[in-house]
N, C-alpha and C positions, 0 to 999 in steps of 0.2 A: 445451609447445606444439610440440617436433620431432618428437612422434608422430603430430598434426594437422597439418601444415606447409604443405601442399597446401587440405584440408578449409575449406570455411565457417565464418567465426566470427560474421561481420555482414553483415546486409542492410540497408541504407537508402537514402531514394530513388534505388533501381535502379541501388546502386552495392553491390559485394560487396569484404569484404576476409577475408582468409583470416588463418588462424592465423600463419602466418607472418610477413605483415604487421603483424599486431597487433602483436607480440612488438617489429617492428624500430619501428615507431610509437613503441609504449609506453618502449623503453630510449632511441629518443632526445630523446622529451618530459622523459623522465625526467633525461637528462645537462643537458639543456638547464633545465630546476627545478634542479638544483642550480648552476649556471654564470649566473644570475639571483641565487644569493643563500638557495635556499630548504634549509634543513637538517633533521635529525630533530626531529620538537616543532612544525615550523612549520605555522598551519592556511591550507589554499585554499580559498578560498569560491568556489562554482560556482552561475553563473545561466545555467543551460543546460536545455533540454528533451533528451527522449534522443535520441543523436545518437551518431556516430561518435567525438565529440572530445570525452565524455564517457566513454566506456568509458576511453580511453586515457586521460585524465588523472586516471582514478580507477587505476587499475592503477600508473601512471607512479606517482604519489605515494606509494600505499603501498608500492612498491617501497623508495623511499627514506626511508619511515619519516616522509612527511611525510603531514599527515592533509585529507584533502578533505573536504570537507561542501556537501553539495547544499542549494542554495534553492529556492525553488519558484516558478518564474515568474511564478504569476501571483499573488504578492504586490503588497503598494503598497509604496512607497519605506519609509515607515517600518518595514512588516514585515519587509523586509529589514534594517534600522540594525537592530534589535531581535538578528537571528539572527547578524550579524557583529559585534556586540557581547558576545556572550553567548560565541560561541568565538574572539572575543579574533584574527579574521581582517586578515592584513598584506596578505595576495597575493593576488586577484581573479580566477578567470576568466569570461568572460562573453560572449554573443551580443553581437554590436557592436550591436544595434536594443533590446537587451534594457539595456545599457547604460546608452543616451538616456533610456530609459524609465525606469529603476529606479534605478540608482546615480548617478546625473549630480545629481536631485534634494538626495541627501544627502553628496555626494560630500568638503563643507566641515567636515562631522561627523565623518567619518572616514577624514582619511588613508591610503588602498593605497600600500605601498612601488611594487607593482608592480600594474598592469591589465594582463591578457594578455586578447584580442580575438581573434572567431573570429567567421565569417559560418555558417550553417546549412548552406549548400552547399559549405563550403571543403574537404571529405576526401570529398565525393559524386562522384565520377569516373564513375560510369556513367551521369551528366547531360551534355550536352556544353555549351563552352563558350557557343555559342550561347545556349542554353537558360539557361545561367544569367543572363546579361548581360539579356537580356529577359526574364527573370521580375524582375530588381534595376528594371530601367526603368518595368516594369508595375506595380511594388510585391509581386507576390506573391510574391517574393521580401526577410523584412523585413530592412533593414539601417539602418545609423548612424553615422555619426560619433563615433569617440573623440575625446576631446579630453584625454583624462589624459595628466600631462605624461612619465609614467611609462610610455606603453605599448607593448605588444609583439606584433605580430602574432603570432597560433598557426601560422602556415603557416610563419613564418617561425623558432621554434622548433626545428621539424621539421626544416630544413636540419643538425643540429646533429648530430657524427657523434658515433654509437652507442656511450657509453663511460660509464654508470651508476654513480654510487660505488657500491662497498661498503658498505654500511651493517647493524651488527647491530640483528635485531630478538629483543624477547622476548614469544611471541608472547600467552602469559597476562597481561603488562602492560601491554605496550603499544598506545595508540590507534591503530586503523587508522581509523576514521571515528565523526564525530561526525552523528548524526539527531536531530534534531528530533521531539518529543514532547509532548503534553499530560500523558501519564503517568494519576495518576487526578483529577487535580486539575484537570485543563483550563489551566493554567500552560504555555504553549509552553518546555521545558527541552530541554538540549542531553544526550543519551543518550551515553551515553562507551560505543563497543563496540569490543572489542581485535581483535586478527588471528587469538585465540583463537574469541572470542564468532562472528565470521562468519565464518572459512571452516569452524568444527564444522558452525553452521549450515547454511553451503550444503549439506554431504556427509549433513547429515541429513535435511533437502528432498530432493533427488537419492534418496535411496533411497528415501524415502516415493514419492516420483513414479516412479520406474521401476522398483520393488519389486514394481509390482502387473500383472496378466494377466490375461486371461477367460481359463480353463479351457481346455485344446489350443490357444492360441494361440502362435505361431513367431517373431512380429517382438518383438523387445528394444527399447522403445526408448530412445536413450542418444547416444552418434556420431552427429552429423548429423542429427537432431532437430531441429528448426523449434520456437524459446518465440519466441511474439511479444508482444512490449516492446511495450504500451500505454500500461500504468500506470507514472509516472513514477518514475525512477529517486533521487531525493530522499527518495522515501518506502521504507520498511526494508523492504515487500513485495516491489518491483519489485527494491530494489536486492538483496537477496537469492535470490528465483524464479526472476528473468529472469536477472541480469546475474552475479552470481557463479554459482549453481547450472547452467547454462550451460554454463559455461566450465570447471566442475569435472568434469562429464560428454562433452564434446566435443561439444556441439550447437553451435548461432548461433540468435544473436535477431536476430528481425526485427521493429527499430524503427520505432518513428513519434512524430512530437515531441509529437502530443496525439492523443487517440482519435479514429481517422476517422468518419461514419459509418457504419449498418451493413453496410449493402450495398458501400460502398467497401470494408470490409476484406475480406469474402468475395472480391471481386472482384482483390485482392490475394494472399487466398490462394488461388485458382483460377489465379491467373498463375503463382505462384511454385513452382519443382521440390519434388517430394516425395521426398527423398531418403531419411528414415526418419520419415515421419510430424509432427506438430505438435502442441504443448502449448501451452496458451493461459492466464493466468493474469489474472482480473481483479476489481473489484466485480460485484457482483449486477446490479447499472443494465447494465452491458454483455454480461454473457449471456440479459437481458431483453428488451434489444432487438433482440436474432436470432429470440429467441422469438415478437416479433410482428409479424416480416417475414409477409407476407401469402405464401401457398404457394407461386403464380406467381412471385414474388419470387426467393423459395431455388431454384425449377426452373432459373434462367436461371444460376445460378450451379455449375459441379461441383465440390463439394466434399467430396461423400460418400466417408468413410472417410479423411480427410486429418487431420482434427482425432481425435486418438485422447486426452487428458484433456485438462479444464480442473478449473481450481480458482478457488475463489471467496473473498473473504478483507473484512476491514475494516467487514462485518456481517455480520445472520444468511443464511444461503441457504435460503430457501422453497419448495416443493415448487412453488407456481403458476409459479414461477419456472425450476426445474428441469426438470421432467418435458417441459414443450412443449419445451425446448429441446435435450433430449436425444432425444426422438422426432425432431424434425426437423432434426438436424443427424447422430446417429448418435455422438457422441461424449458420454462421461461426466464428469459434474460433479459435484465434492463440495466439502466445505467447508474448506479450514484456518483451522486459529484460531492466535490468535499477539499479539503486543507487538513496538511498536520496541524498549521493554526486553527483550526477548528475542531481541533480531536477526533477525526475527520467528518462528519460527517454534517451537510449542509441540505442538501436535496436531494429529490432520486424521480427518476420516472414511474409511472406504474407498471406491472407482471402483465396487468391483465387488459384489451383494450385497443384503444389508438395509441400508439408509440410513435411520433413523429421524430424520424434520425433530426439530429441539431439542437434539441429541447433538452433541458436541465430537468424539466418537470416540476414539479411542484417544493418547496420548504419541507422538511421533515417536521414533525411534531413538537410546539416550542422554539425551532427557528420561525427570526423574519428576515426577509430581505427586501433588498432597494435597488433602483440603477441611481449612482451617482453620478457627477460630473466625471468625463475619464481625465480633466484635465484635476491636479490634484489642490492646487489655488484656488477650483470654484467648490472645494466640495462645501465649505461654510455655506453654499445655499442651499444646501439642503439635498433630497433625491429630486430628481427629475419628475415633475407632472405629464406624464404623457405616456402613451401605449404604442409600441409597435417601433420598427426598424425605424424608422425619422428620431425616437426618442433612445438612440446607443447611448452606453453610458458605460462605468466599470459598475461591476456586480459588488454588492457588499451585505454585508447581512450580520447581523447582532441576535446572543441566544445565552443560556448558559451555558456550551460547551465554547467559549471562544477564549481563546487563550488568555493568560495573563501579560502575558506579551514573550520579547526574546530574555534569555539570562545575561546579563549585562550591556547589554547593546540596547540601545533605542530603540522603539515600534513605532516606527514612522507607518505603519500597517495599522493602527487599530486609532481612531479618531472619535469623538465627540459629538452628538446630533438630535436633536429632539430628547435631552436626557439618556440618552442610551451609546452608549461604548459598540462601535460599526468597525468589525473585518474589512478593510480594502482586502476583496481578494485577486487583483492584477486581472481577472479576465473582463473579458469587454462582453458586453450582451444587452437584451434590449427584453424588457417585459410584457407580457401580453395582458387584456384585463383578467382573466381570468388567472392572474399571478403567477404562471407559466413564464419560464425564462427559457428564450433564447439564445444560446454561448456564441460567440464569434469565434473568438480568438484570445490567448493570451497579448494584455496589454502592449508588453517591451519586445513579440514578437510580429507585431504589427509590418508589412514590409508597404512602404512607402514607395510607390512606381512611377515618372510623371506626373503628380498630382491625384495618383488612384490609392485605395488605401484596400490590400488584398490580405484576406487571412488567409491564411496558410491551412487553417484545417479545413475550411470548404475546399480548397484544392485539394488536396489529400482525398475528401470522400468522392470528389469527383474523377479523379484519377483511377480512382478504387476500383471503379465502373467497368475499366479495361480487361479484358478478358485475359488479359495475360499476366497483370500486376496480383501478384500475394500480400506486399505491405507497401506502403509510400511514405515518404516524408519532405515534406515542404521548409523550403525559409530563403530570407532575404538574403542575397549575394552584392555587394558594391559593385554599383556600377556608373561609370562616367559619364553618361549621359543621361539615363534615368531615373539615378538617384540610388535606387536599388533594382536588382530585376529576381526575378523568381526561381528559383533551383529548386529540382524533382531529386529523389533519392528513390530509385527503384529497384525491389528485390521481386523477381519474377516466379511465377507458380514453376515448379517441376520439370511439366514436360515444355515449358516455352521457355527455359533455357539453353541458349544459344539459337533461336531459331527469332526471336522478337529483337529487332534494334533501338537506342535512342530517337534515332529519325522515324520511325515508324510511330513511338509514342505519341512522340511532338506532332504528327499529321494527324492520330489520331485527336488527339487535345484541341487541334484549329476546328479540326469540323466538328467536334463534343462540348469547347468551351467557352467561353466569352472571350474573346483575342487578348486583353491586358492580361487576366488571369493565368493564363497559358503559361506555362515557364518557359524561359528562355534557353536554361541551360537541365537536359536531365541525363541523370548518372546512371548505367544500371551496376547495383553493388551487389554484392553474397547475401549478406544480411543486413536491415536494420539494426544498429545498436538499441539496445536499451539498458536499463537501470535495474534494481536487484529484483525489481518488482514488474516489469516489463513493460516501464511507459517509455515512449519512443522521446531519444536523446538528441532533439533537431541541433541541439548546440552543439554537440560533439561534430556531428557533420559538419556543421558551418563553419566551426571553427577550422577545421583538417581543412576546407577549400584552398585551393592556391592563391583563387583569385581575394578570398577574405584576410587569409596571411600577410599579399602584398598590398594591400587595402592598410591593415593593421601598420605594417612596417611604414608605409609610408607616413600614417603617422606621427610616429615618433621621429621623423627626420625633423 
């Protein structure tokens, strides 16, 4: 950080703290964690949106070999008990408003030695006081009452002068952060990733991302680089993308506690210097909806040639999706694929080039990967010999970011093979020679049809096609005679609701699709669900279906 000392590290509302800062923040959070109680082993559970007082007490902690782990705000109390239960959390930090709300409920269930407390504007300095006292009065500013008899302001932390144990760390064993995961099972499990697992991963993000150039181009960029922090930092994209890969390269992110709208963040980054350009990293939902800002819209804004990559992550990224977005913003969008088990990240396609929608693209730097058997009895023979759709397999891949496995539960995920420790990562895809991967489909959401085996996300981008569909979502429905049949989830552009019907899809689909593929049954719905981070929730549909409930019920008779 003495090389940057001076330089940007964060942006958040309209307050800036430089490297320097960070550093003296971080080591006196840091003395001040230990001078509380908290030692190597000990886990802090954080309910915070991203924020200034997030960076610093995820850096503060692993400093001292104490391990943080992010919740996700906008849990319910129980989802919370669930994820402080699971990593076995003594020490609390938390939004004072975030508090009342979330942990006050369960607070009888599980004793925090310690509740450390922070307001949202408490490290925002380039708000003034004013502004803040009247945002608190107004309410748009939220806040709360502690009432734990244990607690400790963060501001007040901070007074604590700058003198950090020593503490050895080893960096291939030990936990630097525990994330949260469904894994392939949909089981929320707590991901054990060492100091090894993410900082490989940051440096090998980092080079994927500024590895690449259009052809005679002069600007590097790397130093002072704008990633703006949308997607929350709890989740193993953000916290990898944004918030270590970052700080591994010498940019600053520029934070926001949840995704603005669109036009707001444009309007954000029109205000804010371009000191060497901007990397934006998000779901498909938010580079979708720049894409259908109306023209007038994007004119009012100067943004051209500010945004120089984005990347897309958490699903698939669609060309409907792509292309408007990259014509009318001027920056290029490609896709990384990845696993919290993998600290995220595994492969990416290239910025610059042929981009074929369906391709994983290439291994990032020190990833390998393999198609194994998808059946999991045959994996002992090894990967598949062969190239191209005849040779489907499930994807897997061994690196140094891949987990240690889950905290206390089994890794029936991570297996043994030519000497090397292999991520099953549930999705099914097929290799090309030139090491290029093709994705199908997630394994367990395979739907089985009469003897046909359809994934569900090639429906989805072919449905996409529809001039009237905005998002889709595909999955297996029971059915008595077919075994399963195909169910559409459709949320329609704008002006084509109420004027597009189900029966009109479905004609379209006969004469656009291949007949088995076709759904059988589609819905048109308000919105797709998704997750905090905006990967589309086929399970929650599938599960709400009637026909999947009385499928389920019959069951258990």
């Amino acid at each position: 950080m003495k090389k940057w000392a001076d330089k940007p590290a964060i942006w958040f509302l309209d307050s800036w703290v430089t490297y320097g800062q960070l550093k003296d923040l971080v080591d006196r959070f840091a003395t001040a964690l230990a001078n509380i109680g908290l030692k190597k082993g000990d886990v802090l559970a954080m309910i915070l949106p991203n924020c200034i007082q997030y960076v610093v007490a995820y850096y503060a902690a692993t400093s001292i070999g104490v391990i943080p782990s992010g919740i996700n705000p906008t849990y319910k109390p129980l989802e919370v008990l669930h994820q402080i239960r699971t990593i076995n959390a003594q020490y609390l930090l938390t939004l004072d408003s975030l508090y009342v709300e979330l942990f006050e409920p369960i607070e009888q269930q599980w004793p925090m030695k310690k509740v450390i407390y922070t307001n949202i504007v408490d490290l925002a300095n380039g708000l003034s006081p004013i502004k803040k006292v009247l945002g608190k009065l107004l309410k748009k500013i939220p806040s709360g009452k502690v009432n734990h008899p244990n607690k400790i302001p963060f501001k007040y932390m901070l007074k604590t002068v700058p003198n950090p144990p020593k503490v050895g760390i080893d960096p291939e064993n030990d936990t630097a952060t525990y994330i949260m995961s469904g894994g392939t099972t949909g089981v929320p499990k707590a991901v054990i990733l060492t100091h090894q697992n993410v900082v490989s991963n940051a440096m090998q993000v980092a080079t994927f991302l500024l590895g690449q150039k259009p052809e005679g181009a002069t600007t590097n960029l790397g130093p002072q680089t704008g990633n703006i922090g949308v997607i929350p930092f709890f989740h193993s994209f953000a916290h990898t993308l944004v918030m270590l890969a970052t700080i591994a390269v010498g940019g600053y992110m520029v934070l926001f506690p949840k995704p603005p709208p669109a036009e707001e963040l444009l309007k954000e980054i029109e205000r804010l210097p371009d000191y060497n350009g901007f990397i934006y990293c998000g779901a498909e939902i938010l580079f979708q909806r720049i894409a259908m800002l109306p023209d007038e819209v994007l004119a009012r804004h100067n943004i051209s040639g500010k945004i120089k990559l984005c990347v897309s992550s958490a699903g698939p990224l669609h060309d409907y999706v792509r292309d408007p977005f990259e014509k009318k913003t001027g920056a290029k969008l490609t896709e990384v694929y990845g696993l919290t088990e993998a600290s995220p990240g595994l492969g990416a396609n290239n910025f610059y080039g042929e981009r074929e929608t369906g391709y994983l693209g290439v291994p990032i730097p020190g990833v390998d990967w393999a198609i194994f058997p998808a059946d999991d009895a045959e994996f002992s023979k090894g990967p598949i010999k062969g190239f191209g759709e005849e040779f489907t397999g499930e994807i897997c891949a061994t690196g140094p970011n891949i987990m240690k496995g889950y905290l206390n539960r089994e890794t029936e995920e991570l297996k043994e093979s030519g000497g090397k420790t292999w991520l099953l990562t549930g999705d099914i895809g097929y290799m090309e020679q030139n090491g290029r991967i093709a994705m199908r489909d997630r394994k367990k959401q395979l739907i089985k049809m009469a003897g046909h085996s359809i994934f569900p996300r090639e429906v989805e981008e072919l449905l996409g096609n529809h001039p009237a569909i905005q998002e889709v979502a595909v999955a297996g429905i029971p059915d008595e005679k077919l075994g399963e049949a195909v169910k559409a989830w459709v949320a329609l552009k704008p002006d084509a609701v109420g004027k597009v019907t189900p029966a009109e899809i479905l004609k379209w689909g006969q004469d656009n699709i291949t007949g088995f593929k076709v759904p059988k049954y589609i819905d048109i719905v308000a919105d797709i669900p998704k997750n905090a981070i905006g990967k589309v929730m086929r399970r929650t549909l599938q599960e709400a279906d009637p026909l999947w409930q009385k499928a389920q019920a019959a069951k258990k008779k």
